[in-house]
TIMI-2910 file (N, C-alpha, C, CB; in pm, 1 decimal, decimal comma, always signed):
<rs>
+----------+----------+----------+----------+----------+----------+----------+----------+----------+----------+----------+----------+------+
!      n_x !      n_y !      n_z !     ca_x !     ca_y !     ca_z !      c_x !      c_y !      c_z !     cb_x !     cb_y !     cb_z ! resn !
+----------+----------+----------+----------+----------+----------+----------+----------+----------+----------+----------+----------+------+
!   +700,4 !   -453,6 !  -1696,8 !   +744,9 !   -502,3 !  -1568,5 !   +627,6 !   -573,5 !  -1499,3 !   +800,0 !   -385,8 !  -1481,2 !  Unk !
!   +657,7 !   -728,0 !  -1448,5 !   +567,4 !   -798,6 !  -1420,3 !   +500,0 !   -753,0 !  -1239,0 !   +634,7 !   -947,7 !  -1450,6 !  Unk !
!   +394,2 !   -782,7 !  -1170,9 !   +341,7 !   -699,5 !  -1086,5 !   +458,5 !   -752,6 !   -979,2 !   +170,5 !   -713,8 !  -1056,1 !  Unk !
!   +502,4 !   -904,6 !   -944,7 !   +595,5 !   -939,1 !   -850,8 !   +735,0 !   -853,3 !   -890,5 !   +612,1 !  -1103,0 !   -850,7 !  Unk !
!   +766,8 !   -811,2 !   -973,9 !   +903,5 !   -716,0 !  -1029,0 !   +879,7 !   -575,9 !   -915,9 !   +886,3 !   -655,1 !  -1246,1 !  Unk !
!   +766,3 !   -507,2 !   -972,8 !   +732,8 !   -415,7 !   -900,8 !   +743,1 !   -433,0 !   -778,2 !   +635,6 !   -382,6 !   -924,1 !  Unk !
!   +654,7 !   -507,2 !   -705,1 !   +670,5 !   -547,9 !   -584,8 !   +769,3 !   -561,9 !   -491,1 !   +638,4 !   -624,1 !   -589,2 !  Unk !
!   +880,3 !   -620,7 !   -597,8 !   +985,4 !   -663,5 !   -499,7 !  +1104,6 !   -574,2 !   -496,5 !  +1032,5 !   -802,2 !   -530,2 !  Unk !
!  +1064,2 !   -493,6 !   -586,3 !  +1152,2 !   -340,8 !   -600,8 !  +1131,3 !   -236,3 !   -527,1 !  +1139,0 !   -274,5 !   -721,0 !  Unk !
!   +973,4 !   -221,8 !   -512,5 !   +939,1 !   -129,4 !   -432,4 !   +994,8 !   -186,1 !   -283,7 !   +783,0 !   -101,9 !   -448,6 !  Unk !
!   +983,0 !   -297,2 !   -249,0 !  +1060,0 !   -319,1 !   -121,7 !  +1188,9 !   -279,9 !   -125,5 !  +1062,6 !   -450,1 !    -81,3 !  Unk !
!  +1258,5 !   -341,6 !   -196,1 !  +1459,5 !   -378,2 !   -187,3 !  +1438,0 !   -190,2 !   -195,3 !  +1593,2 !   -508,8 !   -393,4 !  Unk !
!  +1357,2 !    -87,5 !   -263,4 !  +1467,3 !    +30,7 !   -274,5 !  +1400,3 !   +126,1 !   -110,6 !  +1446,9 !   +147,1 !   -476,8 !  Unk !
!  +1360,7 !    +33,2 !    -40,8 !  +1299,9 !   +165,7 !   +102,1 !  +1391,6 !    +76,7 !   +219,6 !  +1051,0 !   +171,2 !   +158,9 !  Unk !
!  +1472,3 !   +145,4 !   +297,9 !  +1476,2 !    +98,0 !   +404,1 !  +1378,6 !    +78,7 !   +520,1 !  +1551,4 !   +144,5 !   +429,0 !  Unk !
!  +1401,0 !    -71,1 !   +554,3 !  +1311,1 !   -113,5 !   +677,3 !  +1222,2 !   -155,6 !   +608,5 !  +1260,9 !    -15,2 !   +784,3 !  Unk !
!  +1158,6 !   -171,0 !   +431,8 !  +1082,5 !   -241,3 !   +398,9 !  +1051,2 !   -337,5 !   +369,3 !  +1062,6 !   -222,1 !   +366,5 !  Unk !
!   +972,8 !   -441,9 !   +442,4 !   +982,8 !   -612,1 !   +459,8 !   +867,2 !   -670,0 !   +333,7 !   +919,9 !   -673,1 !   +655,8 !  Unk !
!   +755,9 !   -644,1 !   +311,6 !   +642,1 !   -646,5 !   +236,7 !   +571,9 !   -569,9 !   +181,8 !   +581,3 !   -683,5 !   +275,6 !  Unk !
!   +498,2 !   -604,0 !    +58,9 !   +413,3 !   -474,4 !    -50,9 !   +333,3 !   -587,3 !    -87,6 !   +508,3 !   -372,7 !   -209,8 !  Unk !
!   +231,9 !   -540,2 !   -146,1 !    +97,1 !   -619,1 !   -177,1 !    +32,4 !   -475,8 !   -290,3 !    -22,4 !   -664,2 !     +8,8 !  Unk !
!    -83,1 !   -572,6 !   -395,9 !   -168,3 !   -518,0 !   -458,7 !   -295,7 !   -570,5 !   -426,0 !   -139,0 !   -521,5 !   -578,5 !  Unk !
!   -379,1 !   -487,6 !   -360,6 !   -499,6 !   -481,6 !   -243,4 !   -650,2 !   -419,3 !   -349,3 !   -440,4 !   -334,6 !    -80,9 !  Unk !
!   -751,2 !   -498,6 !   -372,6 !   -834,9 !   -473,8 !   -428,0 !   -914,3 !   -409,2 !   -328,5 !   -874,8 !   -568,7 !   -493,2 !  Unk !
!  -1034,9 !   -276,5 !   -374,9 !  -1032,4 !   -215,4 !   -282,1 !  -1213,5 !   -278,2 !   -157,7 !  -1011,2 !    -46,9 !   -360,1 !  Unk !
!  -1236,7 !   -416,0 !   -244,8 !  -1265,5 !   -516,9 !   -133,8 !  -1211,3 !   -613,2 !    -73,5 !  -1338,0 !   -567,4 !   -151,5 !  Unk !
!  -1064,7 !   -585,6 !    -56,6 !   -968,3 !   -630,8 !    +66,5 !   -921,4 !   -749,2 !    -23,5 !  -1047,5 !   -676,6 !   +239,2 !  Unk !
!   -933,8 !   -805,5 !   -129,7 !   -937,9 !   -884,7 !   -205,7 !   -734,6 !   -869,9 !   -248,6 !  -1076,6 !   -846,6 !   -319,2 !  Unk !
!   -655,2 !   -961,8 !   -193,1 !   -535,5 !   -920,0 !   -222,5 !   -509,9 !  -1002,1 !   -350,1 !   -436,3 !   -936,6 !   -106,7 !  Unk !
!   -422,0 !   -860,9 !   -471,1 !   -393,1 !   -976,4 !   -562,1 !   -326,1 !  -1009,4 !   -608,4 !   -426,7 !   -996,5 !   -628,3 !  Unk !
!   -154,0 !   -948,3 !   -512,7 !    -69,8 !  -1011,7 !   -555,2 !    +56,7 !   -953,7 !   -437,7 !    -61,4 !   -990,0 !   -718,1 !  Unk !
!   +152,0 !  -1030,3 !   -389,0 !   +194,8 !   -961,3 !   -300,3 !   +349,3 !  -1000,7 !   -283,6 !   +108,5 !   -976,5 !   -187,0 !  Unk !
!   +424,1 !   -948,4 !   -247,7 !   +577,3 !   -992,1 !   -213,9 !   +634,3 !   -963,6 !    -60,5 !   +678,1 !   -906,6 !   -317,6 !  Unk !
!   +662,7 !  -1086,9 !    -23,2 !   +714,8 !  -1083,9 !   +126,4 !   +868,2 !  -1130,1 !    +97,9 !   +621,7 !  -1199,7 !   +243,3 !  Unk !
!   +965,5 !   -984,4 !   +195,9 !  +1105,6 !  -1041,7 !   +245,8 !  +1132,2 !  -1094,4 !   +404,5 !  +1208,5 !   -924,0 !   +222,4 !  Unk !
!  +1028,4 !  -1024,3 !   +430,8 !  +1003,9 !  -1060,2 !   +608,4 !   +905,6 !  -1056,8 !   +672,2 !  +1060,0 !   -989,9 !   +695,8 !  Unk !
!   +852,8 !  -1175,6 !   +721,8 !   +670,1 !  -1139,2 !   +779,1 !   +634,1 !  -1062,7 !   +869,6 !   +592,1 !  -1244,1 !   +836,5 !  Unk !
!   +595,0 !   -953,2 !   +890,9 !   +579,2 !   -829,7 !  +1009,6 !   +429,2 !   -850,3 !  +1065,7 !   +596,6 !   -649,9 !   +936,8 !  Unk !
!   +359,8 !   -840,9 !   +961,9 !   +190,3 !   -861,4 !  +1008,6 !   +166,2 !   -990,9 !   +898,0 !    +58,5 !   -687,3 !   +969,8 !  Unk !
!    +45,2 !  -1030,4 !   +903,2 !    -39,3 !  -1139,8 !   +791,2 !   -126,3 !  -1039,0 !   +687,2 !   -172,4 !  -1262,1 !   +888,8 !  Unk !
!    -57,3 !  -1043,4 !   +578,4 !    -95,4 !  -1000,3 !   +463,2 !   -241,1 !  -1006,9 !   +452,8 !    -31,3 !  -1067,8 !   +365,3 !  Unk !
!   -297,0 !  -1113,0 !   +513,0 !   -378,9 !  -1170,3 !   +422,5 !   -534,5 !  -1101,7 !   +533,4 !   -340,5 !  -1374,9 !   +395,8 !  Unk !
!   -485,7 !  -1080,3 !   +656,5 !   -547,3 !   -975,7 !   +754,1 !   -549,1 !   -853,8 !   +712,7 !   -486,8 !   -966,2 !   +874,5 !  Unk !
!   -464,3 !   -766,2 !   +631,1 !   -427,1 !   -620,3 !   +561,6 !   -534,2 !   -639,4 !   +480,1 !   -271,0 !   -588,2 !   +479,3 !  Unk !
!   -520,5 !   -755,2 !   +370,7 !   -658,0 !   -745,6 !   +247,5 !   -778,9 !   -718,3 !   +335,3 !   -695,2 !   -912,1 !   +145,2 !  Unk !
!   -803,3 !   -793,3 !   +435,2 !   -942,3 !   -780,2 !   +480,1 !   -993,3 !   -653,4 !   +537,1 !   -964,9 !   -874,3 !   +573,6 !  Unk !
!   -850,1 !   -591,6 !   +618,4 !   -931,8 !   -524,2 !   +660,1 !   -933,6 !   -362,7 !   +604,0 !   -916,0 !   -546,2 !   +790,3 !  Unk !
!   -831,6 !   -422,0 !   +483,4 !   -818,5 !   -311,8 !   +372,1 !   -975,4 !   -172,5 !   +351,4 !   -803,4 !   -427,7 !   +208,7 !  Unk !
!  -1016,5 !   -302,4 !   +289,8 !  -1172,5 !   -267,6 !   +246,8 !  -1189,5 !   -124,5 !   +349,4 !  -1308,6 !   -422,8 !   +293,5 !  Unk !
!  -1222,0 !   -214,0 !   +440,5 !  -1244,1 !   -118,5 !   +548,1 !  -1200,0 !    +51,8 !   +612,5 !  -1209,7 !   -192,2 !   +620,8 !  Unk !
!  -1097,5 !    +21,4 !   +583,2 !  -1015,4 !   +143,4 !   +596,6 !  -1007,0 !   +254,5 !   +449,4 !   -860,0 !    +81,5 !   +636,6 !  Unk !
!  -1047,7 !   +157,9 !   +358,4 !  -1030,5 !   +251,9 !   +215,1 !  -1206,5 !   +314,1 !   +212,5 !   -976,2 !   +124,3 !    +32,4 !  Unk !
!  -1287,9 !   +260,8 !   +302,3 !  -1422,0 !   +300,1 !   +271,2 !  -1456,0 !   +428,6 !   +367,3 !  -1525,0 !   +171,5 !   +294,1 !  Unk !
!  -1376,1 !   +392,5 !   +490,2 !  -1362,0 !   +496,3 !   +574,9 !  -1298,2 !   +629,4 !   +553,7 !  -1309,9 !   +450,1 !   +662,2 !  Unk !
!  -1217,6 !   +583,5 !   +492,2 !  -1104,6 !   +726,5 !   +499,2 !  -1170,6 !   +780,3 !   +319,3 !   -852,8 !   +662,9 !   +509,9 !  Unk !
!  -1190,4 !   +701,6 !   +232,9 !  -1240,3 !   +784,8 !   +148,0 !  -1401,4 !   +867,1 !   +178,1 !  -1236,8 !   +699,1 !    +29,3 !  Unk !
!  -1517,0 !   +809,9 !   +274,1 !  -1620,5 !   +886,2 !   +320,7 !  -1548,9 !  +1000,2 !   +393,7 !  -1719,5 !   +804,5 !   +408,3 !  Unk !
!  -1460,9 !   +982,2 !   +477,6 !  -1379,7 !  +1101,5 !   +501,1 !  -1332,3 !  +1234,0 !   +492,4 !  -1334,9 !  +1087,0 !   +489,5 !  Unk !
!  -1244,6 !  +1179,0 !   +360,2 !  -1190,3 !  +1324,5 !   +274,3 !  -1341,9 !  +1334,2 !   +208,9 !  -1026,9 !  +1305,5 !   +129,3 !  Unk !
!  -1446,1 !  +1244,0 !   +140,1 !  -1531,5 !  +1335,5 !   +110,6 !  -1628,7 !  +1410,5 !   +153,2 !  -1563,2 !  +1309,0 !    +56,2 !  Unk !
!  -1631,9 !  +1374,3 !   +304,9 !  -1715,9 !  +1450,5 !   +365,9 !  -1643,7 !  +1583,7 !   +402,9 !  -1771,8 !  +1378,0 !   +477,8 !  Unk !
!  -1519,6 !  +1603,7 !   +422,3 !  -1406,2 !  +1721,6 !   +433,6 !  -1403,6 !  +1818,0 !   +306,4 !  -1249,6 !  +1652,2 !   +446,8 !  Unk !
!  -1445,5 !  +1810,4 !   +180,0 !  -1470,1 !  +1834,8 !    +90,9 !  -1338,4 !  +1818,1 !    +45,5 !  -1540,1 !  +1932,6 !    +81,2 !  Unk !
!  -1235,0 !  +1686,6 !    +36,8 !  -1108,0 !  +1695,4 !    +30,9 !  -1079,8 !  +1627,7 !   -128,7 !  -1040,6 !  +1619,8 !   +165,5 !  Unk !
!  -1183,4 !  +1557,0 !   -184,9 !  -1144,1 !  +1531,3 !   -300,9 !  -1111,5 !  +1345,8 !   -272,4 !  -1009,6 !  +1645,6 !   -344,5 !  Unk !
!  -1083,0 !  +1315,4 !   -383,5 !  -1026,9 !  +1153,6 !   -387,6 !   -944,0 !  +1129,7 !   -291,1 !   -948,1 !  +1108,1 !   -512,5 !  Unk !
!   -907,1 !  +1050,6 !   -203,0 !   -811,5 !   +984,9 !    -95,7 !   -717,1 !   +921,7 !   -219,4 !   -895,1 !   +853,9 !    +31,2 !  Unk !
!   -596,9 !   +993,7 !   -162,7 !   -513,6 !   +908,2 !   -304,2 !   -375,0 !   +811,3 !   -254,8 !   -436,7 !  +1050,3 !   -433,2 !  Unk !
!   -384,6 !   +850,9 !    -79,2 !   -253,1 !   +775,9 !     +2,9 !   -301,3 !   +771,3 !   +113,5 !   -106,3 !   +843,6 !    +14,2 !  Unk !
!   -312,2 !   +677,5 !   +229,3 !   -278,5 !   +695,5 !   +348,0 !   -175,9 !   +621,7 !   +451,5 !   -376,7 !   +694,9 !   +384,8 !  Unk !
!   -154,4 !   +643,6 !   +568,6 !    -65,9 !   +554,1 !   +604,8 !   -101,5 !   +500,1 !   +748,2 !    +67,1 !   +614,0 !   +594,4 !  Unk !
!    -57,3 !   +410,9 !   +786,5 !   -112,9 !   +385,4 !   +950,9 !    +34,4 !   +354,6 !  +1035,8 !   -241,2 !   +219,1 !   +966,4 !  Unk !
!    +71,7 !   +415,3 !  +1131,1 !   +181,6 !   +396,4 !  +1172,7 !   +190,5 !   +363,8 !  +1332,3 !   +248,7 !   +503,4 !  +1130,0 !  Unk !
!   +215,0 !   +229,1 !  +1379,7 !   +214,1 !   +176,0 !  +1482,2 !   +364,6 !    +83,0 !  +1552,8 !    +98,5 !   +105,8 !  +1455,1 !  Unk !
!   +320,9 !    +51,2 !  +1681,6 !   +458,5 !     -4,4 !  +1739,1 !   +554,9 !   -108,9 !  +1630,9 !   +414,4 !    -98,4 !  +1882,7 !  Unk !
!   +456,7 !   -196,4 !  +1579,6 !   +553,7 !   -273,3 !  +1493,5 !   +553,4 !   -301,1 !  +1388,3 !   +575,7 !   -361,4 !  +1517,4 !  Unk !
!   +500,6 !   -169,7 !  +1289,3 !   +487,6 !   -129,0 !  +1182,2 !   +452,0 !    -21,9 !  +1110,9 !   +449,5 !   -180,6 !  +1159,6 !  Unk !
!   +458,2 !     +7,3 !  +1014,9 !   +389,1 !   +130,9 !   +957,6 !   +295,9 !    +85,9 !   +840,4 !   +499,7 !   +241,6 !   +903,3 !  Unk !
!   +222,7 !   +113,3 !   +812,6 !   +187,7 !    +50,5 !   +635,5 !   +151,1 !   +163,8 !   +522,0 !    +29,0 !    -61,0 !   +632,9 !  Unk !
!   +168,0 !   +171,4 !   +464,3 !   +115,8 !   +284,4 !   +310,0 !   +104,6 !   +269,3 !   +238,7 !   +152,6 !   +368,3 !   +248,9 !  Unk !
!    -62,1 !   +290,5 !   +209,4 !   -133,5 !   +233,6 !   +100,1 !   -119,7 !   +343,0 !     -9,6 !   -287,6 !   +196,5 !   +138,3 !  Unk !
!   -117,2 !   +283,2 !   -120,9 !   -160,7 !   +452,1 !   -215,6 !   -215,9 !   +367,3 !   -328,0 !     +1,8 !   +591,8 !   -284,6 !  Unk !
!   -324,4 !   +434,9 !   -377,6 !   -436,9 !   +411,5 !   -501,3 !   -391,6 !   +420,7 !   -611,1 !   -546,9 !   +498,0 !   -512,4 !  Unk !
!   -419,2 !   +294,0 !   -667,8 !   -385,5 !   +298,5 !   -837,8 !   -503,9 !   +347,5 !   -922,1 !   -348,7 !   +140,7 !   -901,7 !  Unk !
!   -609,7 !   +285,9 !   -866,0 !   -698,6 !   +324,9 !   -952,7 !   -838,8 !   +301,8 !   -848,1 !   -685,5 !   +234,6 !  -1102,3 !  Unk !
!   -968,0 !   +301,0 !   -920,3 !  -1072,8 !   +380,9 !   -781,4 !  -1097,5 !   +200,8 !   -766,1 !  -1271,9 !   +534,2 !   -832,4 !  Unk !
!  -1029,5 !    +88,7 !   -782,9 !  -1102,6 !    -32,2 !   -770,2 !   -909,4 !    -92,1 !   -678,9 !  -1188,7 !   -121,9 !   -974,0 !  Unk !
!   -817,3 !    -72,8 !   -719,8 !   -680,8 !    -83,4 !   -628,7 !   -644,4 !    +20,9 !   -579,3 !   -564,5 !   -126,0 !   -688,9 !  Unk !
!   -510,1 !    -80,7 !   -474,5 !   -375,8 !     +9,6 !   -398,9 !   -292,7 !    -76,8 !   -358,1 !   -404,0 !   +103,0 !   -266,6 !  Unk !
!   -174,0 !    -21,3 !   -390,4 !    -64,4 !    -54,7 !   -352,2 !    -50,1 !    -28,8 !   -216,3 !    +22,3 !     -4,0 !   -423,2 !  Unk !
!    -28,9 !   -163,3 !   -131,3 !    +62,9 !   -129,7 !    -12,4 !   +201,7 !   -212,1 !    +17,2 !    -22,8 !   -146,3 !   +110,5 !  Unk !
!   +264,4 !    -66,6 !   +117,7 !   +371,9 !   -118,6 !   +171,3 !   +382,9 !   -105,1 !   +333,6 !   +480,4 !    -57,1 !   +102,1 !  Unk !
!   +470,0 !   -233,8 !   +328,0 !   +453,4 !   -199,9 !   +507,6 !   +624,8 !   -231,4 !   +567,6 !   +306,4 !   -348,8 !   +608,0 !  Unk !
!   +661,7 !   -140,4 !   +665,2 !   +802,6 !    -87,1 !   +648,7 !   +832,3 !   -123,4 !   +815,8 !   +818,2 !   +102,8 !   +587,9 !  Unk !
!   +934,6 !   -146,7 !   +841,2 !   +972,2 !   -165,8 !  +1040,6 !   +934,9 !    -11,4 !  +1073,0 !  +1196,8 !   -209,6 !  +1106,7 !  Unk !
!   +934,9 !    -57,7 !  +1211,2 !   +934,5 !   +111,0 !  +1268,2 !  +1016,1 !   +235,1 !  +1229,1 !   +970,0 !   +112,7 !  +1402,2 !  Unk !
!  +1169,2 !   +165,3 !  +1187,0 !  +1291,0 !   +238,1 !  +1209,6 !  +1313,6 !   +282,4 !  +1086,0 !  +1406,2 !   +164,8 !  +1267,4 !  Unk !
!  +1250,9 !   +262,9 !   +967,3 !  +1248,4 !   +216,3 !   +830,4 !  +1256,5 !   +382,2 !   +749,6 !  +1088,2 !   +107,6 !   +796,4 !  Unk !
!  +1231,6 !   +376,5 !   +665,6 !  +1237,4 !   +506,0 !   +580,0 !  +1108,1 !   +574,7 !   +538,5 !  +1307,7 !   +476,5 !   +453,9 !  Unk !
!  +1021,0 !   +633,4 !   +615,4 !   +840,2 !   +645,0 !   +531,5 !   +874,1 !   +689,6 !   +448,3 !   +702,9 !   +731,6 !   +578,1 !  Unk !
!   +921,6 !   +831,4 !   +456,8 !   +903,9 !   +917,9 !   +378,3 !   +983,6 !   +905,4 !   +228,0 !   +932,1 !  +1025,9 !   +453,8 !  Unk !
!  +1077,1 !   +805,0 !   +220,1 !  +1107,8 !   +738,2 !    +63,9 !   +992,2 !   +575,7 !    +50,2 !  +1330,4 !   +680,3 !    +56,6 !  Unk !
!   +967,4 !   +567,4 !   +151,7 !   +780,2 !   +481,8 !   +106,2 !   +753,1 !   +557,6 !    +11,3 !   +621,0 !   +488,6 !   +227,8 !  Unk !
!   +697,1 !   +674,5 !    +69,6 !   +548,4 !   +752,8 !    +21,3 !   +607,6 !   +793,6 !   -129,7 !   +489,3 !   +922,7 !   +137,8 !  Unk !
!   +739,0 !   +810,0 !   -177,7 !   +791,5 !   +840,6 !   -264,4 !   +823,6 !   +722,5 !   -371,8 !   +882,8 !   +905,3 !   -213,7 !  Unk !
!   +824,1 !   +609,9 !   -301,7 !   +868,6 !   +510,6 !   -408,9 !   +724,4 !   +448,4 !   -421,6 !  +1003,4 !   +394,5 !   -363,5 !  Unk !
!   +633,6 !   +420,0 !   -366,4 !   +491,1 !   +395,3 !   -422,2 !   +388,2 !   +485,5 !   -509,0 !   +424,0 !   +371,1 !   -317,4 !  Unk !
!   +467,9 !   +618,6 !   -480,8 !   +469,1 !   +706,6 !   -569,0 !   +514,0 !   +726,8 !   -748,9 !   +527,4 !   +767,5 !   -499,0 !  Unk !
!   +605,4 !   +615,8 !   -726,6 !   +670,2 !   +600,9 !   -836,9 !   +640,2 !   +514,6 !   -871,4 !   +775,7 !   +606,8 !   -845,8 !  Unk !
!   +619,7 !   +400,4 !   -885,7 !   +586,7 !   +255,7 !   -876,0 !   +462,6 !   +213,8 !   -976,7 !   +547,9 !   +222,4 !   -719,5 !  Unk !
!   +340,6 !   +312,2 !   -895,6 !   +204,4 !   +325,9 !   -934,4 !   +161,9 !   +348,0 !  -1094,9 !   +157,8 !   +439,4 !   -855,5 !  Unk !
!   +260,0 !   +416,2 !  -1144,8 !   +289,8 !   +456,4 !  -1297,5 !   +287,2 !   +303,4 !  -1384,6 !   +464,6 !   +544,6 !  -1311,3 !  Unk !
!   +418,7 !   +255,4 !  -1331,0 !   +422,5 !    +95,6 !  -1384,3 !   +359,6 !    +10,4 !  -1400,9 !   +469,6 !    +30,9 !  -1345,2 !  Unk !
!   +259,1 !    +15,4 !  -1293,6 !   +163,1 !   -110,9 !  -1331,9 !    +30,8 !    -65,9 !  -1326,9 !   +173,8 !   -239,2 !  -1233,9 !  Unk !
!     -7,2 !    +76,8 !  -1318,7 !   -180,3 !   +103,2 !  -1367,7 !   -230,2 !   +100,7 !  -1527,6 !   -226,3 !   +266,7 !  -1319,5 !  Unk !
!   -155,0 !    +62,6 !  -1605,9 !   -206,6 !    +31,9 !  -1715,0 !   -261,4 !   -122,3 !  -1735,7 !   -112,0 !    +69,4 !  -1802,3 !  Unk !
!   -212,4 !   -156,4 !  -1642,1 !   -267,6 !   -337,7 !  -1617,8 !   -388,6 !   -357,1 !  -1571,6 !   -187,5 !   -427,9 !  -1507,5 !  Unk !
!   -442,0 !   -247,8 !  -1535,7 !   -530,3 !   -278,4 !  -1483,8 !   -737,8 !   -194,0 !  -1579,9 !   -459,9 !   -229,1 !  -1322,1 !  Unk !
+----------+----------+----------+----------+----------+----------+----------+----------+----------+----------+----------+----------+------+
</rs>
């Protein structure tokens, strides 16, 4: 299954989910599928980095182990990233009203499919 297949599956099966992207974990986006523009993708890559450097010093300063999902959830969006591997992540970003908690489950699933590509 090609990475836009994935992509555009992991959207069509979450309600309220408009866009998914594969996010290198220097913000470097490298491949992404939009059904509806909510934020600029291309602002998420950048400031990706950022947030994956933070929150993984984080859990390891918590003695919590690898950061393997997080999510950020705001007025006109939510987004949830989850790690393919220690260099990607998959994100998705869903309306307010949208479904997280089959997010966190279908990027869950998803992740299987295309970490051998990498």
């Amino acid at each position: 299954m090609s990475f836009t297949e994935v992509l555009k599956e992991t959207v069509d099966r979450v309600d309220g989910a408009v866009s998914s992207m594969i996010i290198a974990s220097d913000g470097i986006p490298v491949q992404e599928y939009i059904s509806e523009q909510l934020i600029d993708l291309t602002g998420l890559g950048a400031e990706a980095s950022a947030m994956i450097r933070d929150i993984s010093n984080a859990a390891e300063n918590l003695g919590l182990g690898n950061a393997r999902e997080f999510s950020i959830i705001s007025e006109r969006c939510g987004i949830i990233m989850r790690k393919i591997n220690d260099e990607y992540y998959l994100a998705l970003v869903i309306k307010p009203d949208g479904n997280y908690g089959k997010g966190r489950f279908i990027l869950k699933t998803a992740v299987p499919k295309i970490e051998g590509e990498f």
